[in-house]
N, C-alpha and C positions, 0 to 999 in steps of 0.2 A: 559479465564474466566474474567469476569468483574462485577462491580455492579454498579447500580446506581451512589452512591454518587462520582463515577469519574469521573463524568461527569457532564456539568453547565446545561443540560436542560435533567431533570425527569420526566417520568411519575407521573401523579398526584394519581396512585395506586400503588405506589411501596411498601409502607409498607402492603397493602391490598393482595396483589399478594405475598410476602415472609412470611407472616403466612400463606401462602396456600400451600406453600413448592417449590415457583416459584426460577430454576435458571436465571441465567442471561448472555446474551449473546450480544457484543455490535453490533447496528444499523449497515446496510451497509452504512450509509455514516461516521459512526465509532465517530457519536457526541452524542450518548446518547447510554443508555442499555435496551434492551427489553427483557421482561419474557421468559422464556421458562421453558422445561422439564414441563409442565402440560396439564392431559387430550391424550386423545386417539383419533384414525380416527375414532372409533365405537360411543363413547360420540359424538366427533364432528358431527357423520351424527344423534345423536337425539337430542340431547342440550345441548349446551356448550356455554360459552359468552369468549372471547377473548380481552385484551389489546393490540389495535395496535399504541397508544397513540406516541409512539416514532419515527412512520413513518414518513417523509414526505408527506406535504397536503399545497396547496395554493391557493388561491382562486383569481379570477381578476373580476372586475365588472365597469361597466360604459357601456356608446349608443354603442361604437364599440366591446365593447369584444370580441363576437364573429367573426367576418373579423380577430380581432388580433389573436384568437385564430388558427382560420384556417391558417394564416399567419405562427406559429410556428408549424404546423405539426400535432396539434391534433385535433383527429377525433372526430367531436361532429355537431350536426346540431341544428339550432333555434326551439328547441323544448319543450317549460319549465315542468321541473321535468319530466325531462327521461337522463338518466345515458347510457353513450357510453365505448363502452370497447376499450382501446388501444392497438393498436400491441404488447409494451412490456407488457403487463397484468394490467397495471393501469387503472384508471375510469377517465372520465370524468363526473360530474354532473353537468345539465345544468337546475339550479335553474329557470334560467326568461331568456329573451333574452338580457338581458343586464351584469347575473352573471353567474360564474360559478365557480366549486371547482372542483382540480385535486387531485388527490389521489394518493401517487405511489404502484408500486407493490409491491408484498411480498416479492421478491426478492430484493425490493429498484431499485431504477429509476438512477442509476449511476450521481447522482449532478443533473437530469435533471429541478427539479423542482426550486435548488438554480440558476442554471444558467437562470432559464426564470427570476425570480426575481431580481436577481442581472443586467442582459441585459435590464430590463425595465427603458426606459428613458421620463420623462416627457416631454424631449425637439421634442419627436416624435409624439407627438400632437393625439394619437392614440384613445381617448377617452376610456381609460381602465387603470385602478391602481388597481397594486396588493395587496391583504387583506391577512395577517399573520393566515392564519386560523389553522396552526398547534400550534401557542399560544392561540388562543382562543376557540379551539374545543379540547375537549377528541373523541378519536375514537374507539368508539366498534363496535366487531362483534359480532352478535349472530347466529349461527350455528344451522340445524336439522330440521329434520319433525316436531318436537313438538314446533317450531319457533311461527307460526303463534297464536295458542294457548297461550301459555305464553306470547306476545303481548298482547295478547286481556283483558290482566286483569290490564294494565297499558298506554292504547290507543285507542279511541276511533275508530279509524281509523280500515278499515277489511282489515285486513293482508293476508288473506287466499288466497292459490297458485293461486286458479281460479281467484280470483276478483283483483289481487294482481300483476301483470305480472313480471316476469324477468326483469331487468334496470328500474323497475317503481321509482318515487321520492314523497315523502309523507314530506312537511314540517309540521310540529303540536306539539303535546305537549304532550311526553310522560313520565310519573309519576310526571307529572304537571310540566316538563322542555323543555321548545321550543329545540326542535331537526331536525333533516334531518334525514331522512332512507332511505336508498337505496337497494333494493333487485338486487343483482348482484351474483346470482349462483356459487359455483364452483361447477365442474362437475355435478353430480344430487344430488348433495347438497344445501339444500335451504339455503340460504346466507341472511345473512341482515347486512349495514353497518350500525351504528347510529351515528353521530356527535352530541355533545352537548355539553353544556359550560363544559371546561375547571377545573372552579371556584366551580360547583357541581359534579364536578364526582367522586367524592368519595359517597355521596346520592345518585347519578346514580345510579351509582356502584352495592350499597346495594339493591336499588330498583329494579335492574336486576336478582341479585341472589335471590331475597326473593320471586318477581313472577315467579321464573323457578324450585325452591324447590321441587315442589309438581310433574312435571315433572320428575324427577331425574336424572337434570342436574350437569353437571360440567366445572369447567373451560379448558380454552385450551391456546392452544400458537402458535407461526405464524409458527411452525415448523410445528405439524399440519395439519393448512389450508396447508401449502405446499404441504406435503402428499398428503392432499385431490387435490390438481390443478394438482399432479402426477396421481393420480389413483385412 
């Protein structure tokens, strides 16, 4: 058992997630604590929104990224805003051809993502530096069939399964805050990741739960989505 405040890097919805009746359990890379004990796999496959805020997430950008990227093992092609799934369960999102952000899995990425960052050397002339997107980006999920709908009343953007594809990438502006969405499925669970600033995610936040209300949504927790990646 763990909380938060043990730790030097929180989630920016800690006190939002423990009026909700959120435990806590600490990160596998064991440097911060992430919610749990909330929400079900039945919520989860209709709507639920999820804090994964305390995963690791890195981003690399510049002319070469991608060669470098392919260089270190991840699987991703020059294809901007389409999302590639990696052998261990993590994403790749390949913004433009020149960015991209790595996402680890829900099981956590064993260091994989501090050791690209920390091996990155300027002296190697690769045209690519890495962007701290885990300080700068809050990371939600939002879970369920009624996904696309409860979207729609804060995104211009049509979210809907058909026009919408699995790994698609929609950068834009959702509840008037420039975000990244990613639709990357578990199981036949429709999935949506959202990255957005950091700095508002606590308004995120509220502006997630206040369009999923009418839905009758709940929250959830990476325990969960696990579940759901089981079965």
């Amino acid at each position: 058992m763990t909380t938060p405040e043990q730790h030097l890097r929180r989630t920016p919805l800690r006190s939002a997630l423990a009026k909700a009746g959120a435990t806590w359990t600490a990160t596998p890379a064991g440097d911060s604590a992430i919610s749990d004990g909330l929400g079900t796999i039945e919520a989860a496959r209709h709507l639920a929104i999820t804090d994964l805020s305390p995963l690791p997430r890195l981003g690399f950008k510049g002319r070469e990224t991608i060669p470098a990227m392919k260089k270190r093992g991840i699987t991703l092609e020059a294809t901007p805003n389409r999302a590639f799934r990696q052998p261990d369960g993590g994403l790749c999102l390949v913004l433009a051809a020149s960015e991209v952000i790595l996402l680890s899995p829900l099981a956590g990425d064993g260091g994989k993502l501090q050791e690209l960052h920390d091996n990155w050397r300027l002296d190697d002339a690769e045209r690519t530096y890495p962007m701290l997107r885990r300080d700068s980006q809050a990371w939600f999920v939002v879970s369920g069939a009624k996904t696309p709908e409860m979207l729609a009343k804060i995104c211009g953007i049509d979210f809907r399964l058909t026009k919408f594809p699995d790994l698609s990438i929609a950068q834009t502006s959702v509840a008037k805050i420039s975000a990244i969405v990613t639709r990357a499925d578990i199981g036949n669970t429709p999935t949506f990741h959202i990255l957005a600033d950091s700095a508002s995610a606590l308004y995120f936040f509220d502006c997630l739960i206040d369009a999923a209300q009418e839905f009758g949504s709940s929250l959830a927790c990476r325990t969960v989505l696990r579940n759901l990646e089981s079965g």
